[in-house]
C-alpha positions as CSV (number, residue, x, y, z in Angstrom):
1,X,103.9,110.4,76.8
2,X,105.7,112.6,79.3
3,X,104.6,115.6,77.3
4,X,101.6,115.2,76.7
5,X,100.9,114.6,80.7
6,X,102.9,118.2,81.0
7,X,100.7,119.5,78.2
8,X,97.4,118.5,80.4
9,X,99.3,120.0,83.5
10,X,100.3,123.8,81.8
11,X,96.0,123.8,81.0
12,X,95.6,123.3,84.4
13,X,97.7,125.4,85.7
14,X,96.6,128.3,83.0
15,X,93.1,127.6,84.0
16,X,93.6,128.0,87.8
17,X,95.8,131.6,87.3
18,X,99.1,130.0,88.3
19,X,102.6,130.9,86.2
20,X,104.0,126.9,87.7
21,X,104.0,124.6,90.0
22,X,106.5,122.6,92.3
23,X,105.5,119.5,92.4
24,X,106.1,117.3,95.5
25,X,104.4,113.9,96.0
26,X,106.9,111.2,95.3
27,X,103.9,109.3,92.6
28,X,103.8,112.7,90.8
29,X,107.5,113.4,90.3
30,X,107.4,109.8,88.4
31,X,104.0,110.7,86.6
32,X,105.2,113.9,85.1
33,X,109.2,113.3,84.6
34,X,109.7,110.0,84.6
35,X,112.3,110.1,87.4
36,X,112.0,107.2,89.9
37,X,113.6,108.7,93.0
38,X,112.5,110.5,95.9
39,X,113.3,113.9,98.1
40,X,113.1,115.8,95.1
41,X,111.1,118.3,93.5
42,X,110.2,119.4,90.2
43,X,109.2,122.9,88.8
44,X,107.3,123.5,86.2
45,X,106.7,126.8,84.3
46,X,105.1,127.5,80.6
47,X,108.1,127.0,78.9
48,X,110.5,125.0,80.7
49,X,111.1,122.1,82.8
50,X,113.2,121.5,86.0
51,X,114.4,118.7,88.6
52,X,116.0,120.0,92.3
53,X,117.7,116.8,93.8
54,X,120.7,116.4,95.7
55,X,123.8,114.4,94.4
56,X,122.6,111.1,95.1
57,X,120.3,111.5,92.6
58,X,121.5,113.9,90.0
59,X,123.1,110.8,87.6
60,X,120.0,108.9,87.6
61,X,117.9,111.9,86.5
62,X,119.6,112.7,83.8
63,X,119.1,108.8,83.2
64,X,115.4,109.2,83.0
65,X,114.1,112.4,82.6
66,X,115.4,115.4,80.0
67,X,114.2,118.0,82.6
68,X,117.0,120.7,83.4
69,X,118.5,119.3,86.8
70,X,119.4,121.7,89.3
71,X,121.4,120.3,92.2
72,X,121.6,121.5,95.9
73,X,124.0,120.6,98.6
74,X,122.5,122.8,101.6
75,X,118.3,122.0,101.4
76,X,115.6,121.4,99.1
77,X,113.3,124.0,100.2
78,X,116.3,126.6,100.0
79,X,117.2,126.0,96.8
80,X,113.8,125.6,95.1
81,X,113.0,129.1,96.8
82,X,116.1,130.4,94.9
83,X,115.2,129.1,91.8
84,X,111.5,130.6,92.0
85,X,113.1,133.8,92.9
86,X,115.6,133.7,89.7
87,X,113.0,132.6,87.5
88,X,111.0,136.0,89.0
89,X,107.9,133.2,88.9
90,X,105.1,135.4,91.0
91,X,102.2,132.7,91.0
92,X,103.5,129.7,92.6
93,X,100.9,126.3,92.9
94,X,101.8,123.7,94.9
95,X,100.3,120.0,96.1
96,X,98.6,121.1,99.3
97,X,98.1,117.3,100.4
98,X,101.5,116.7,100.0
99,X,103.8,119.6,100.9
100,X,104.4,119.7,104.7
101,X,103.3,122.8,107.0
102,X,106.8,123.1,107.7
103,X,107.8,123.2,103.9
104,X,104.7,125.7,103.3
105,X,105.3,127.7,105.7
106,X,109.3,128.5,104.5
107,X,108.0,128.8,100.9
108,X,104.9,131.6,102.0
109,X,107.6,133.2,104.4
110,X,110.1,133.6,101.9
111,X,108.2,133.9,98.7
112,X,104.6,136.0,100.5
113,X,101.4,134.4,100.8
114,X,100.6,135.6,97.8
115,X,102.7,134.3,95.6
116,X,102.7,130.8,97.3
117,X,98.9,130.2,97.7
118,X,97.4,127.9,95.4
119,X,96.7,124.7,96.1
120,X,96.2,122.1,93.6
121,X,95.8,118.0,93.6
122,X,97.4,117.4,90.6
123,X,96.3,113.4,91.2
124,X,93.1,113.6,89.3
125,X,95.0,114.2,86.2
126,X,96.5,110.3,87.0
127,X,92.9,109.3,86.3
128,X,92.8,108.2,83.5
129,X,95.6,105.0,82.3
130,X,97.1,106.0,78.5
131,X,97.6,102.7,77.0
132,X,101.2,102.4,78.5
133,X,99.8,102.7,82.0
134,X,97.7,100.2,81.0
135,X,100.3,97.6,80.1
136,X,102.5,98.0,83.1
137,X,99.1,97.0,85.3
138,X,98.6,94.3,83.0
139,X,102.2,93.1,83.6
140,X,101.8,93.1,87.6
141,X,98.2,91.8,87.4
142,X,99.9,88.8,86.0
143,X,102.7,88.5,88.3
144,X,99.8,88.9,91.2
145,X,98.0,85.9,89.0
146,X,100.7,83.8,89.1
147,X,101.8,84.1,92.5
148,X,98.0,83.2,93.2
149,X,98.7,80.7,91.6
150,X,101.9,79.0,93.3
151,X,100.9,79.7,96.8
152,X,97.6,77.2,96.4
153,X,100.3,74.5,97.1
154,X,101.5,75.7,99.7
155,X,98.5,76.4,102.1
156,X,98.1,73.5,104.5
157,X,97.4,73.0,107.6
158,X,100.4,73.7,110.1
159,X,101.4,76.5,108.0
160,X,101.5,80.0,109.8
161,X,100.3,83.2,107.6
162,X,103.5,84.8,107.6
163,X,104.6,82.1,106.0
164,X,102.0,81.7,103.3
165,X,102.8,85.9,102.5
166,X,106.5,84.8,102.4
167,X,105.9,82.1,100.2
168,X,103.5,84.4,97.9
169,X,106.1,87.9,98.0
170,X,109.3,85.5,97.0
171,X,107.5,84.3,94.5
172,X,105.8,87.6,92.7
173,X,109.5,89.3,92.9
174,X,111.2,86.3,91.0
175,X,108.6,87.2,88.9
176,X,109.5,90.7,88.8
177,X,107.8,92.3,91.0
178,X,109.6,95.2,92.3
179,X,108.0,94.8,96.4
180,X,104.7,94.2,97.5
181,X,101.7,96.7,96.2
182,X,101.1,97.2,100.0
183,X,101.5,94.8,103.7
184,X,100.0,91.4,102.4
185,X,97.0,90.3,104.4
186,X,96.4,86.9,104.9
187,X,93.4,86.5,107.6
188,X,93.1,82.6,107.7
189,X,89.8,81.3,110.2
190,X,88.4,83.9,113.1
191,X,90.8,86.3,111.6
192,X,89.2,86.6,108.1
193,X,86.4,88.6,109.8
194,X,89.1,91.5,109.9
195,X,89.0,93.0,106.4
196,X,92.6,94.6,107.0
197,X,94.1,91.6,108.9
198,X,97.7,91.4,108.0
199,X,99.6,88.1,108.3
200,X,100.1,86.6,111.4
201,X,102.4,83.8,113.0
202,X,98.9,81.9,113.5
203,X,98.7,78.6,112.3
204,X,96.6,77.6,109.8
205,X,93.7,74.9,110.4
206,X,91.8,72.3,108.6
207,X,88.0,73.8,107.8
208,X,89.2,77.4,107.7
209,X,88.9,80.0,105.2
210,X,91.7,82.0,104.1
211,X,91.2,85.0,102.8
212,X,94.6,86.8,100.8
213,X,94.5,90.3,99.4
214,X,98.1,91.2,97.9
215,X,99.3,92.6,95.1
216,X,102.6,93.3,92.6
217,X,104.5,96.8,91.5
218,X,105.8,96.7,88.0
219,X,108.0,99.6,87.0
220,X,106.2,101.5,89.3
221,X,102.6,100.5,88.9
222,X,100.1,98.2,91.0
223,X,98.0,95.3,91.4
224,X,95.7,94.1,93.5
225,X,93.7,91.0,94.2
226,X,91.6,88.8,97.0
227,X,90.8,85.6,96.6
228,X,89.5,83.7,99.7
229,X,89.6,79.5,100.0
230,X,89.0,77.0,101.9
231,X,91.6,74.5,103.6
232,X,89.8,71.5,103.1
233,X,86.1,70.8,102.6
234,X,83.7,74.2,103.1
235,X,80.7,74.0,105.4
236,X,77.1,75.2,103.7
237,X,77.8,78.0,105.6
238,X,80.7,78.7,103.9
239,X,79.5,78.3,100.8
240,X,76.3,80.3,101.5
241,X,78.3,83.2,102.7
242,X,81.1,82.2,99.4
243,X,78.4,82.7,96.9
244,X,76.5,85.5,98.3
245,X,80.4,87.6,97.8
246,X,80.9,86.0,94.7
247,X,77.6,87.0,92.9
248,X,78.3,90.8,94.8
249,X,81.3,91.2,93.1
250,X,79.9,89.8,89.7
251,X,77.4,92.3,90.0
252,X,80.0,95.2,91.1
253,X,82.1,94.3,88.2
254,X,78.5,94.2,85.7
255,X,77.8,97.8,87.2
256,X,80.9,99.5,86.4
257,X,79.8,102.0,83.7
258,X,81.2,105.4,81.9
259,X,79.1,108.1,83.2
260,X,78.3,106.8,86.4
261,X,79.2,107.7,89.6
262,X,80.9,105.4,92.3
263,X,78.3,105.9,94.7
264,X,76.1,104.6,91.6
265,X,78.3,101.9,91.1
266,X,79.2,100.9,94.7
267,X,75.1,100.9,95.8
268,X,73.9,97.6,93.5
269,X,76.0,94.8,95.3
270,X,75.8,96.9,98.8
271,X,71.7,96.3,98.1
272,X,72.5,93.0,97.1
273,X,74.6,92.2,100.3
274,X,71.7,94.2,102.5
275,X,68.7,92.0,101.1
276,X,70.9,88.6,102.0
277,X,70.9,89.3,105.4
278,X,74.5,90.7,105.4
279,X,74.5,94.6,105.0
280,X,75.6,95.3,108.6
281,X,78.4,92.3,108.0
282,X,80.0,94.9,104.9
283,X,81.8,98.3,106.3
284,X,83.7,98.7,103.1
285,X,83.3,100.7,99.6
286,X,83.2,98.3,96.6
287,X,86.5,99.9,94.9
288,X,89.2,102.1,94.3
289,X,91.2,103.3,91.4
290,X,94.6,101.5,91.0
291,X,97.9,102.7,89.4
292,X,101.1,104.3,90.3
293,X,99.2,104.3,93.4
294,X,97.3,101.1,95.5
295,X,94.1,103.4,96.2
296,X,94.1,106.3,93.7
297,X,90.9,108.0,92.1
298,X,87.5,107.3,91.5
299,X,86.6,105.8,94.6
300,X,83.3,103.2,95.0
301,X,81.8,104.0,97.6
302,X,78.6,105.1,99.2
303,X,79.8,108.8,99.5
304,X,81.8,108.9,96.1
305,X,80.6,111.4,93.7
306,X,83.7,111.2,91.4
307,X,82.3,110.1,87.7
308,X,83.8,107.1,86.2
309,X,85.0,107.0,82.9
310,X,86.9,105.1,79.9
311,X,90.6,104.2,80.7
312,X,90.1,103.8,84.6
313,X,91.3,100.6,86.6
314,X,89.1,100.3,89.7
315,X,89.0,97.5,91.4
316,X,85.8,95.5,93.0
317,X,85.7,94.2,96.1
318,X,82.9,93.6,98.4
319,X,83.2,91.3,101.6
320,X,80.8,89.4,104.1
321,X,82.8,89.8,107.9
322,X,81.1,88.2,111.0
323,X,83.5,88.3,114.0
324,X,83.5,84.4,115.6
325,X,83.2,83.2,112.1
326,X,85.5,84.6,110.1
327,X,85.0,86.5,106.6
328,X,85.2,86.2,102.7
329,X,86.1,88.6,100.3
330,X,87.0,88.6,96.3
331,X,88.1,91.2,94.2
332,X,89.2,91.7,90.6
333,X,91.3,94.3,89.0
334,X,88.9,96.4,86.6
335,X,89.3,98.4,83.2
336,X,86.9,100.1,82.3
337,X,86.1,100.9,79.0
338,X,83.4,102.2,76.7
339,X,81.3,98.5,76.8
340,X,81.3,98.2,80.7
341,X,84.0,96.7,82.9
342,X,86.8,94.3,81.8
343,X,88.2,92.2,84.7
344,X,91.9,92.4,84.1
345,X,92.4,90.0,86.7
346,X,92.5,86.6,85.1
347,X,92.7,83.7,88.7
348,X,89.4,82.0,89.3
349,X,86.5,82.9,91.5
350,X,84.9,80.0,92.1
351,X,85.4,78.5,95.0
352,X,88.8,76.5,95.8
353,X,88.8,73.3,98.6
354,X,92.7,72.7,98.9
């Protein structure tokens, strides 16, 4: 697994005229070595493999990875410099979106600007899920189901939303879940019309929808799921506004296609949305890609030209928001595969009265 992701990296790396890379991003130190830590860098040459850490970390690397561990005591920059320099490596690349200016700078000062000056995003190589990847999402998916699944008896009215995400985190992490994919959002009532509205101490009311995006991390890898319901008996408003998200997301979940693009993708259940009534009441992109990440590559969205393809997990998600109302959004974790999109994501969609 972990050499065939190196293999992919060395073409890459051949291909853009570079002799190795350090790589830097904490996701891409797991992706490519297997280590699980962070402040840490790894270098990577045609031939050989290596891990700078500091003593905190040096037992646990040689745990995980079989990369050749090289420890420092006074600085990570210093000592990866000295390794480049002993290694006489003269065409350096490096993650440009994750390496600090103050890091960059040290390297191109001490290395020259021409041997430290290519810039790679060595995250579109994450892409594409092997079927390992796969099975770790599948694993959190289902914690994220089942904790879906407990917190419906504990919504009530009198209950704040801090409490209904405490309720729901406890729960995934008995279930294994190593933390929270991301702050869980719970946006019960008014505050549902805020698509990013992160629990509250408000109290939860009779009438009200409550809309829950949250997700699990297993070994690593994410999850990530919205359901919205109603505490008590919904309104035909509700269920007008319910319906119209709930055939969107069918529809974003139909559209989801090898060979298409996520603007392609993202634009059928954005027209769908626009010729209800609602287009102005939906400021979001359909999806995102999912994995070691919570919003990786390909991206649905109105300005996403990245090309979808077998072995992705994307997610779809469209929403209604009208502020003095409230809002509703569903989404479902996606594979997609050769036949169209699989919703890995197993809770119900239709609508739930508690």
């Amino acid at each position: 697994m972990i050499k065939n992701r190196l293999e992919r990296l060395r073409k890459l790396l051949s291909k853009e005229g570079a002799d190795s890379v350090l790589i830097s991003k904490e996701v891409n130190l797991h992706y490519f070595s297997g280590f699980t830590g962070d402040e840490t860098y790894l270098l990577i040459t045609p031939n050989d493999t290596y891990l700078i850490t500091d003593a905190r970390y040096t037992e646990q690397a040689e745990q995980e990875t079989d990369f050749t561990i090289i420890e420092h005591e006074t600085g990570l920059v210093e000592k990866a410099i000295s390794a480049i320099k002993d290694f006489h490596l003269q065409h350096v690349a490096f993650e440009g979106k994750a390496l600090s200016y103050d890091e960059f700078a040290k390297f191109q000062e001490a290395l020259g600007k021409d041997a430290f000056s290519i810039s790679l995003d060595l995250d579109v190589l994450r892409v594409q899920k092997d079927a390992h990847e796969i099975e770790l999402i599948k694993k959190a998916i289902a914690i994220s189901d089942a904790g879906f699944k407990h917190v419906l008896k504990y919504i009530k009215p009198g209950v704040s939303e801090i409490e209904v995400a405490a309720e729901l985190e406890d729960c995934m992490r008995r279930l294994g879940s190593e933390r929270p994919a991301f702050p869980t959002i719970i946006a019960s009532g008014e505050r549902g019309s805020l698509p990013h509205g992160m629990a509250s101490d408000k109290l939860i009311r009779e009438g009200e929808f409550v809309t829950m995006d949250f997700g699990a991390v297993y070994k690593g890898y994410h999850s990530d799921i919205t359901r919205t319901v109603c505490v008590g008996k919904a309104t035909e408003e509700q269920k007008k506004i319910y319906n119209i998200v709930l055939k969107a997301q069918l529809m974003g979940v139909e559209s989801i296609e090898c060979g298409k693009t996520g603007k392609e993708i993202d634009a059928i259940s954005r027209r769908y949305i626009a010729e209800q009534g609602y287009g102005a009441n939906y400021g979001h992109g359909l999806g995102h890609g999912v994995g070691l990440e919570i919003h990786e590559l390909p991206r649905l969205s109105p300005r996403a030209t990245f090309v979808v393809d077998e072995n992705m997990i994307v997610t779809s998600e469209p929403g209604i928001y009208i502020k003095g109302f409230g809002g509703v959004r569903i989404e479902d974790t996606v594979l997609v595969t050769k036949k169209g999109g699989v919703p890995l994501t197993q809770s119900t969609k239709e609508l739930i009265e508690l």
